[in-house]
N, CA, C and O atoms as a Tripos MOL2 file, in Angstrom:
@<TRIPOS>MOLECULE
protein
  212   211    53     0     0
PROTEIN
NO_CHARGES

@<TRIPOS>ATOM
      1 N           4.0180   -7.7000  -12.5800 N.3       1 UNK1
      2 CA          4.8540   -8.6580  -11.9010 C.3       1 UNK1
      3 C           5.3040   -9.7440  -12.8730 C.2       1 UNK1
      4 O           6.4430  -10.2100  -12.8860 O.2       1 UNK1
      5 N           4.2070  -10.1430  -13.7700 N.am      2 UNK2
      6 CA          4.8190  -11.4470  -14.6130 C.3       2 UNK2
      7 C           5.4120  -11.2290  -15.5030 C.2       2 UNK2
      8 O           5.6230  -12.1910  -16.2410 O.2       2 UNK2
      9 N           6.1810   -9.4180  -16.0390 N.am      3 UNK3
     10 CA          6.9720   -8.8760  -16.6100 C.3       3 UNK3
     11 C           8.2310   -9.0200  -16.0820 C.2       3 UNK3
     12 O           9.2880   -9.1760  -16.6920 O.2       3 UNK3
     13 N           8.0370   -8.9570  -14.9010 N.am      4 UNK4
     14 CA          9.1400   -8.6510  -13.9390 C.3       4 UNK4
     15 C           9.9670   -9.2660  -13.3670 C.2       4 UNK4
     16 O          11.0970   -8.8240  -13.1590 O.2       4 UNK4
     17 N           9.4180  -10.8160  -12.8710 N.am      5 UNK5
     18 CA         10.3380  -11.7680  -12.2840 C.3       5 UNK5
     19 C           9.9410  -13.0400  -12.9700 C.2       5 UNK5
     20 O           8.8490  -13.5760  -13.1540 O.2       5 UNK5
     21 N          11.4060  -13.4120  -13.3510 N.am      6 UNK6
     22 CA         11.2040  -14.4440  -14.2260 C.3       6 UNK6
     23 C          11.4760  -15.8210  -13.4080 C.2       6 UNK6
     24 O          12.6160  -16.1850  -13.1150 O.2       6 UNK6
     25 N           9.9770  -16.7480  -12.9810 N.am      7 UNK7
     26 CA          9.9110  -17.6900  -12.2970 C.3       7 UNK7
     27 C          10.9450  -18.8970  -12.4960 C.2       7 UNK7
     28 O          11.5930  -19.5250  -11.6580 O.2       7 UNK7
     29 N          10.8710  -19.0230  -14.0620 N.am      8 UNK8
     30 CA         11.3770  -20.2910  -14.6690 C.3       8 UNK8
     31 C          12.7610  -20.1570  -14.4200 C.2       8 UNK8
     32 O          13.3630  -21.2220  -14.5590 O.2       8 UNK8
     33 N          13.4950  -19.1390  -14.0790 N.am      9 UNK9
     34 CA         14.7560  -19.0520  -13.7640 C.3       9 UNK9
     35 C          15.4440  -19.5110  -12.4450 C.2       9 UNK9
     36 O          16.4970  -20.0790  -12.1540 O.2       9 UNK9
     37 N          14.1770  -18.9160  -11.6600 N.am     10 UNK10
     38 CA         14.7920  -18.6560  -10.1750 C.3      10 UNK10
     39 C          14.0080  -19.6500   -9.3400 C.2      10 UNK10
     40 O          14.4650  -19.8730   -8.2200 O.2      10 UNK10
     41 N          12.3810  -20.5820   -9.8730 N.am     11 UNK11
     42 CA         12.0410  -21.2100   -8.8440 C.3      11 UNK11
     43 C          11.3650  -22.3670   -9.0790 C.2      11 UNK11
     44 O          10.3590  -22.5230   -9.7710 O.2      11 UNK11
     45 N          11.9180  -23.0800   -8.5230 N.am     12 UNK12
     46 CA         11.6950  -24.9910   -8.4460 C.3      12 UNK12
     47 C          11.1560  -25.6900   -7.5590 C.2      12 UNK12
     48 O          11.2570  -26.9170   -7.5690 O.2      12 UNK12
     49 N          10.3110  -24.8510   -6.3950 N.am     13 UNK13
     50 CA          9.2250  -25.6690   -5.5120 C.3      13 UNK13
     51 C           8.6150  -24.3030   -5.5120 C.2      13 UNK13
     52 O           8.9870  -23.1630   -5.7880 O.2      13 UNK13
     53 N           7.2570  -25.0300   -4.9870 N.am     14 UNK14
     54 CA          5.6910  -24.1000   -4.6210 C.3      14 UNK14
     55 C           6.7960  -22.6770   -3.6920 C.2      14 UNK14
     56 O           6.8570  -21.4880   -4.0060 O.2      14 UNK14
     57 N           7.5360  -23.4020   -2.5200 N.am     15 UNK15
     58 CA          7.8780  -22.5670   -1.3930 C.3      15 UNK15
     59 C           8.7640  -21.2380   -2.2180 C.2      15 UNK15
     60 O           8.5720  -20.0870   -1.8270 O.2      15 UNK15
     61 N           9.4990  -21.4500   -3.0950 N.am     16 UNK16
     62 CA         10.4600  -20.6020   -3.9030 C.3      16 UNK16
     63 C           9.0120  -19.6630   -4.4310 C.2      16 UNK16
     64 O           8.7840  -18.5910   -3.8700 O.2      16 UNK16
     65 N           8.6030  -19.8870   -4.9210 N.am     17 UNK17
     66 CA          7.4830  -19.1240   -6.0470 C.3      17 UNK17
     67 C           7.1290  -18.5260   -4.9440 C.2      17 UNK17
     68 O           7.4630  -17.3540   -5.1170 O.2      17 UNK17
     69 N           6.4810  -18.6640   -3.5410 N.am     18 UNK18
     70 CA          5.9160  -17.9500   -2.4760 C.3      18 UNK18
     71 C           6.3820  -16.9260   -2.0170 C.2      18 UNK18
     72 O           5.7850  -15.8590   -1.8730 O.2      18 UNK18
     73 N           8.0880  -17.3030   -1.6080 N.am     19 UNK19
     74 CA          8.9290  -16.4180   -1.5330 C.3      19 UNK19
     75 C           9.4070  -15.3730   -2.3290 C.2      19 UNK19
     76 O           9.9630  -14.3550   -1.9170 O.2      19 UNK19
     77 N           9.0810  -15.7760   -3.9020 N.am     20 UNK20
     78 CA          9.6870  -14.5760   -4.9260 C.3      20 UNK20
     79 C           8.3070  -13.6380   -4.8830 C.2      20 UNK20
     80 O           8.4190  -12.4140   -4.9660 O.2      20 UNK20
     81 N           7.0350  -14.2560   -4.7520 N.am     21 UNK21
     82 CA          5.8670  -13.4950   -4.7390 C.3      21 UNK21
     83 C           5.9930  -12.2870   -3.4710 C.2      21 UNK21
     84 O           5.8130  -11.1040   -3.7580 O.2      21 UNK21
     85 N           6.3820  -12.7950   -1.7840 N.am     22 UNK22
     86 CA          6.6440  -11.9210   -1.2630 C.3      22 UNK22
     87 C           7.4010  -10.7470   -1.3250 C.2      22 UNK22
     88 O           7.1370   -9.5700   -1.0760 O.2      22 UNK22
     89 N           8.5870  -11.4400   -1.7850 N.am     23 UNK23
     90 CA          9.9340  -10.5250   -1.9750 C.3      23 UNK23
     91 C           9.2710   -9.4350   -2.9990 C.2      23 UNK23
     92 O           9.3430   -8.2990   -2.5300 O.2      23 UNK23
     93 N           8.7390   -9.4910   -4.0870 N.am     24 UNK24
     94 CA          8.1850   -9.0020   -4.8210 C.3      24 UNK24
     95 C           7.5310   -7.8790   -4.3370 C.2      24 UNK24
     96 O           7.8010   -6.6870   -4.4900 O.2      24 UNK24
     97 N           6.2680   -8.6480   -3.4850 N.am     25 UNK25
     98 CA          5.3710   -7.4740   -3.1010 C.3      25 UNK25
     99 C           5.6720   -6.7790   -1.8660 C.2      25 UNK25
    100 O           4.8710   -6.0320   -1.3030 O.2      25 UNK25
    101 N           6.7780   -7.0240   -1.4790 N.am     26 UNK26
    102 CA          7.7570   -5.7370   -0.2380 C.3      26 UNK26
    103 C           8.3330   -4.8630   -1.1840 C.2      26 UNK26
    104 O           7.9630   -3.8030   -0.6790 O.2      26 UNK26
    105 N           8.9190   -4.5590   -2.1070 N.am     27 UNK27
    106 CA          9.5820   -4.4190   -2.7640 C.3      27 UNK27
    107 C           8.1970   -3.1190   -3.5860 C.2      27 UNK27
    108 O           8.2450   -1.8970   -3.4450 O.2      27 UNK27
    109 N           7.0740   -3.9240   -4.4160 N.am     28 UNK28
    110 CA          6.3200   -3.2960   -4.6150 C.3      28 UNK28
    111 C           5.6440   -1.9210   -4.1480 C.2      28 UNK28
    112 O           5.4660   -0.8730   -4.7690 O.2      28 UNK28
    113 N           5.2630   -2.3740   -2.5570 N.am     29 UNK29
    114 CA          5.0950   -1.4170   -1.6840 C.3      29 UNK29
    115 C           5.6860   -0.8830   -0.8910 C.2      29 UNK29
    116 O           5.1330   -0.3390    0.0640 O.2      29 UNK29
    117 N           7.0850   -0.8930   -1.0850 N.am     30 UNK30
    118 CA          7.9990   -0.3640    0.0760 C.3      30 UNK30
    119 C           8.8020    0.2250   -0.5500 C.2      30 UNK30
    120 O           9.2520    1.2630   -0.0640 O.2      30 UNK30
    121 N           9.3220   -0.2900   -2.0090 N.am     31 UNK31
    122 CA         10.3030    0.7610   -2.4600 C.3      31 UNK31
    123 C          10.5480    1.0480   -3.8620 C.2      31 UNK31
    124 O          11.6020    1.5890   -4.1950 O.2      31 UNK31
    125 N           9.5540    0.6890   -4.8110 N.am     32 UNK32
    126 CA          9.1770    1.2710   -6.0320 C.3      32 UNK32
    127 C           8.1620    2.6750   -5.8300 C.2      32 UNK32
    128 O           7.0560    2.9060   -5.3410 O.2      32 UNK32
    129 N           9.2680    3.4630   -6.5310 N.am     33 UNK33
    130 CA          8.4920    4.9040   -6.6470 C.3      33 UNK33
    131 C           7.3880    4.6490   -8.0930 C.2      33 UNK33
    132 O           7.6890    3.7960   -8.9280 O.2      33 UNK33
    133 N           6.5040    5.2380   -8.1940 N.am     34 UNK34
    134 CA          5.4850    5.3570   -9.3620 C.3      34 UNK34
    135 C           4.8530    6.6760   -9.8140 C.2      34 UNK34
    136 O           4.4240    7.5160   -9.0230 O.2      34 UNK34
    137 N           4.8320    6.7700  -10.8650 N.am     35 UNK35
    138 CA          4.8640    8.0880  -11.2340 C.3      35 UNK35
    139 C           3.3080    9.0000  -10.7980 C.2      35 UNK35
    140 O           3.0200   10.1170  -10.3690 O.2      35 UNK35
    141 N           2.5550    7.6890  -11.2290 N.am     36 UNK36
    142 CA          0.5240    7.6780  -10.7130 C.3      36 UNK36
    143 C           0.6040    8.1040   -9.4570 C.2      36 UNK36
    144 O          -0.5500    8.1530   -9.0330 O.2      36 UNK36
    145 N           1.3530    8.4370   -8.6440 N.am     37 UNK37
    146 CA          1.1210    8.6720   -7.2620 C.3      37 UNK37
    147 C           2.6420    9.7200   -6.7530 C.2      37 UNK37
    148 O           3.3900    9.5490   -5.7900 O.2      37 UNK37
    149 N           2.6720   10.7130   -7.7520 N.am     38 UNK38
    150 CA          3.1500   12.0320   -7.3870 C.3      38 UNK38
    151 C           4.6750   11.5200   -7.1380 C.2      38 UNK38
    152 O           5.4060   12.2300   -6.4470 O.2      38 UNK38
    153 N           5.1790   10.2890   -7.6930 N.am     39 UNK39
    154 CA          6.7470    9.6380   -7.6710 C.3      39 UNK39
    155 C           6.9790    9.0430   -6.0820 C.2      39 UNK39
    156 O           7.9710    8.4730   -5.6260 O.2      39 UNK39
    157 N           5.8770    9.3420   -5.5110 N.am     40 UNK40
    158 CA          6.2910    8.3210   -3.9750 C.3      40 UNK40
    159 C           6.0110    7.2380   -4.4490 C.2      40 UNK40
    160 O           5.6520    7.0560   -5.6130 O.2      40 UNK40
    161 N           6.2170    5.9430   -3.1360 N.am     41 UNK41
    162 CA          6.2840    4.8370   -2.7040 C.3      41 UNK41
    163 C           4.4590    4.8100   -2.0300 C.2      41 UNK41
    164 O           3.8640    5.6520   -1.3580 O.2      41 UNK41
    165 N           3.9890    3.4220   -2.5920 N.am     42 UNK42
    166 CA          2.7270    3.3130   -2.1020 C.3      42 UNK42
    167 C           2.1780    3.5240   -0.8350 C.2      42 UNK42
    168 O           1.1120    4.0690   -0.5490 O.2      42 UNK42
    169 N           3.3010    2.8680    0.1320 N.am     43 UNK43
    170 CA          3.2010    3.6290    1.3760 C.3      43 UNK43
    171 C           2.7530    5.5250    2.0240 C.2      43 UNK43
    172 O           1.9140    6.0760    2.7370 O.2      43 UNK43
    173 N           4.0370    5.9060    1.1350 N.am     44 UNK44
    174 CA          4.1140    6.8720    1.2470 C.3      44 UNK44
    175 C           2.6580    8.0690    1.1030 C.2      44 UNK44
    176 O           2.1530    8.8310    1.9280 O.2      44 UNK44
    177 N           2.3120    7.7420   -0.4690 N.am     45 UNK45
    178 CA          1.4050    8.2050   -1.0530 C.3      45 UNK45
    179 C          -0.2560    7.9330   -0.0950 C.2      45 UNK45
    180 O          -1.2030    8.7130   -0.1970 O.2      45 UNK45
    181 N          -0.2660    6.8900    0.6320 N.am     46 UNK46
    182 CA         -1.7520    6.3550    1.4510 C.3      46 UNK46
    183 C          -1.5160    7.3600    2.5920 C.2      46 UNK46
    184 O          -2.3280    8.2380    2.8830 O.2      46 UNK46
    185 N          -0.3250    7.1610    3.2240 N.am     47 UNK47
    186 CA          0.0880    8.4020    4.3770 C.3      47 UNK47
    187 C          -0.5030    9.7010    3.9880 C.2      47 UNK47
    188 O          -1.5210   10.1430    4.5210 O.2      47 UNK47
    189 N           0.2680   10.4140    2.8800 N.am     48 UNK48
    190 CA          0.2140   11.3750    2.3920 C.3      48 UNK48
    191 C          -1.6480   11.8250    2.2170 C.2      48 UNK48
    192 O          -2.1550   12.8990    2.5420 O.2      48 UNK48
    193 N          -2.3580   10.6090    1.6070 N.am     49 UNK49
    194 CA         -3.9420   11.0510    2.2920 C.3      49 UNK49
    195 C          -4.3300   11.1010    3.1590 C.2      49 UNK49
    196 O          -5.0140   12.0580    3.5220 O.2      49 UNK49
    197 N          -3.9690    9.7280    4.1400 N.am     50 UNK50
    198 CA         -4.7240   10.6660    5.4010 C.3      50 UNK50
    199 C          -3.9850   11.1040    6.0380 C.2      50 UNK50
    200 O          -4.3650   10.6860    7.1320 O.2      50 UNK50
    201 N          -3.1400   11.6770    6.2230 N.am     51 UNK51
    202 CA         -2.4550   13.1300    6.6170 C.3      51 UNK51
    203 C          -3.2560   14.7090    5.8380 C.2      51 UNK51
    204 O          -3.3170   15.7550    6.4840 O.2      51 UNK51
    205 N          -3.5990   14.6330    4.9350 N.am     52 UNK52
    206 CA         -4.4320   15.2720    4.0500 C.3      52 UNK52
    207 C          -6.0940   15.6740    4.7810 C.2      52 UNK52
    208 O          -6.6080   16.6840    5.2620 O.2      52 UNK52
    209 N          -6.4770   14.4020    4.5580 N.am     53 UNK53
    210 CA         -7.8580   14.2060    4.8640 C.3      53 UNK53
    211 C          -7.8720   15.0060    6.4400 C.2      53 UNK53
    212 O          -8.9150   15.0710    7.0900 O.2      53 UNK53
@<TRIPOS>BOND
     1     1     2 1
     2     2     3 1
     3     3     4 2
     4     3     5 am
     5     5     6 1
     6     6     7 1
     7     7     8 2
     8     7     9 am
     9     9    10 1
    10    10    11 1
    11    11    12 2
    12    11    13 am
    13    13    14 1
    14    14    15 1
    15    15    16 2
    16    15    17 am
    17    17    18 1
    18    18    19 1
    19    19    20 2
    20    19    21 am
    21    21    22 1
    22    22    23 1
    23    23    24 2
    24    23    25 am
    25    25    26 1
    26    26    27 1
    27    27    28 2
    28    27    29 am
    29    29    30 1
    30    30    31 1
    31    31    32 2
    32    31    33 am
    33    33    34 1
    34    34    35 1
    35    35    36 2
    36    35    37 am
    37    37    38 1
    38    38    39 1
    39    39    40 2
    40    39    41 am
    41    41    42 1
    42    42    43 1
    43    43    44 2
    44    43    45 am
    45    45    46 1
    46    46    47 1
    47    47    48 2
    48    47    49 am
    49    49    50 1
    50    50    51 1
    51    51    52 2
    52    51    53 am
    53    53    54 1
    54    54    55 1
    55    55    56 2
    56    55    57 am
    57    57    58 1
    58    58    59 1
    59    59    60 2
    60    59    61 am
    61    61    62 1
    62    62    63 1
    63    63    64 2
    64    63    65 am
    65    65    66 1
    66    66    67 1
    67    67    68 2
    68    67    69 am
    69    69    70 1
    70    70    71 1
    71    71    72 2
    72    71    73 am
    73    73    74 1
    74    74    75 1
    75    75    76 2
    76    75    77 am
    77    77    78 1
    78    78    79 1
    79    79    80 2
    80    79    81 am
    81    81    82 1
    82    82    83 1
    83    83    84 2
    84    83    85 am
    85    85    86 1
    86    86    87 1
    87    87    88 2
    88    87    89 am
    89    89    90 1
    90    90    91 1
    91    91    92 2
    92    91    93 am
    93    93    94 1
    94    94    95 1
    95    95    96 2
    96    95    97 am
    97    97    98 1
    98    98    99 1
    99    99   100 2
   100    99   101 am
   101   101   102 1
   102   102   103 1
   103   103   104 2
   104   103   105 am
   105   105   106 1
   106   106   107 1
   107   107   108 2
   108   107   109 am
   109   109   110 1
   110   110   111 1
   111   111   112 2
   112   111   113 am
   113   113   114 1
   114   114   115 1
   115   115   116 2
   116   115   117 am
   117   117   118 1
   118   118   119 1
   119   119   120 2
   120   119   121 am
   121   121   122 1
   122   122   123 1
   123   123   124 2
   124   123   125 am
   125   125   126 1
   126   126   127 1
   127   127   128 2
   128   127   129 am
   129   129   130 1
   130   130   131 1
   131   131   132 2
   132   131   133 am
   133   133   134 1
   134   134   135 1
   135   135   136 2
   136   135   137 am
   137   137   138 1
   138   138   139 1
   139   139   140 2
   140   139   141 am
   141   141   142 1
   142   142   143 1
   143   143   144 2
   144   143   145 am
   145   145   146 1
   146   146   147 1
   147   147   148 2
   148   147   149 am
   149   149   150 1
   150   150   151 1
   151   151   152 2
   152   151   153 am
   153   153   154 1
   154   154   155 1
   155   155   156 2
   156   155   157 am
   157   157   158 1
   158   158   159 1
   159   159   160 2
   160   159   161 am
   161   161   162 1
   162   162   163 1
   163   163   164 2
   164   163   165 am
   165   165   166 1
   166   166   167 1
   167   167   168 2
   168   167   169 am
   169   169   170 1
   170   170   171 1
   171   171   172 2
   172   171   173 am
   173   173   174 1
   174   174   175 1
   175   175   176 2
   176   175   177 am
   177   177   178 1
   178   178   179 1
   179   179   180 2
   180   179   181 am
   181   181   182 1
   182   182   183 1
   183   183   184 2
   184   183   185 am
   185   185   186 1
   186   186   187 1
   187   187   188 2
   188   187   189 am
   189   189   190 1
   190   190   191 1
   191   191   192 2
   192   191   193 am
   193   193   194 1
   194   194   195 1
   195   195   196 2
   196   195   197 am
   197   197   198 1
   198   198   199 1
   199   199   200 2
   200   199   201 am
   201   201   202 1
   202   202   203 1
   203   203   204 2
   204   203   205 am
   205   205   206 1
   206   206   207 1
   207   207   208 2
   208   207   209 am
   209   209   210 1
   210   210   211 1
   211   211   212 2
@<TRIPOS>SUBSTRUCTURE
     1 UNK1         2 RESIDUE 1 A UNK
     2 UNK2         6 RESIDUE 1 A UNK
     3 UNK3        10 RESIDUE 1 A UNK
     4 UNK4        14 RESIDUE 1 A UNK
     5 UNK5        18 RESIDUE 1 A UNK
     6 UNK6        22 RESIDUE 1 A UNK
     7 UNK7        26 RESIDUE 1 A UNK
     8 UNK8        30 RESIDUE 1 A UNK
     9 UNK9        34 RESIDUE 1 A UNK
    10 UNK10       38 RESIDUE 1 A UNK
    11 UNK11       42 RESIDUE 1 A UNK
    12 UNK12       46 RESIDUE 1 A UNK
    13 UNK13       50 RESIDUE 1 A UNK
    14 UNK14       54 RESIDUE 1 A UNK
    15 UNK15       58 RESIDUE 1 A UNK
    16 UNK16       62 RESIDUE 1 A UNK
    17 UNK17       66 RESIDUE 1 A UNK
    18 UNK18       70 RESIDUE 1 A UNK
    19 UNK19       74 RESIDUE 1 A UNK
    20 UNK20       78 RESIDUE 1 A UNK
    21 UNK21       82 RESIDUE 1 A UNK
    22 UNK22       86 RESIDUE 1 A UNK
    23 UNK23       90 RESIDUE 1 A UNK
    24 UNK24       94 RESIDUE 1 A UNK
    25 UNK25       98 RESIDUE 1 A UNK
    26 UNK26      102 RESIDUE 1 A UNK
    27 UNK27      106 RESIDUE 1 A UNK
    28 UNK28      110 RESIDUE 1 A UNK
    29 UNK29      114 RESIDUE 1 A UNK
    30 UNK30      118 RESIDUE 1 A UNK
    31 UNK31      122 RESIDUE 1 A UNK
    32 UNK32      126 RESIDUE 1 A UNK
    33 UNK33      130 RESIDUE 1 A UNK
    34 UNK34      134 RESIDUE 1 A UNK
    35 UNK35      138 RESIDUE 1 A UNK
    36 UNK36      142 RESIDUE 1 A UNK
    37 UNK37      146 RESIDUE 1 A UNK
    38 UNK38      150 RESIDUE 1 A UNK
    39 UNK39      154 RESIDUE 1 A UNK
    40 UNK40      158 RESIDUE 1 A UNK
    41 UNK41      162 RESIDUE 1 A UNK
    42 UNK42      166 RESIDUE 1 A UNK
    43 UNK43      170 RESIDUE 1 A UNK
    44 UNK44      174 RESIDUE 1 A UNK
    45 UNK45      178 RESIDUE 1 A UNK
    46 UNK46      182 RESIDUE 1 A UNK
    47 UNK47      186 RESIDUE 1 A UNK
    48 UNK48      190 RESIDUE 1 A UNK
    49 UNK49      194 RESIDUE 1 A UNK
    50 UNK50      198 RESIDUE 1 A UNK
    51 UNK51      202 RESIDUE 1 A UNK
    52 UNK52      206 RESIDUE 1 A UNK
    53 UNK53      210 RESIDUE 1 A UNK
């Protein structure tokens, strides 16, 4: 993440930084594919076990 969004650009109160942290981690788990987990979405991939299991 601290690769990823560059604070000093985009945020100038506590509430901004909160918001880029969320936005972030929807984003994280909702719609970045990753390769560690067969190219799904984190979602996807937790389903995909217990559907399994």
């Amino acid at each position: 993440m601290k690769d990823e969004v560059n604070f000093k650009s985009c945020c100038f109160t506590i509430e901004d930084v909160f918001n880029e942290v969320d936005d972030y981690i929807e984003y994280y788990n909702n719609h970045r594919c990753q390769w560690g987990l067969k190219k799904m979405i984190s979602k996807q991939f937790r389903n995909h076990l217990l559907d399994v299991a």
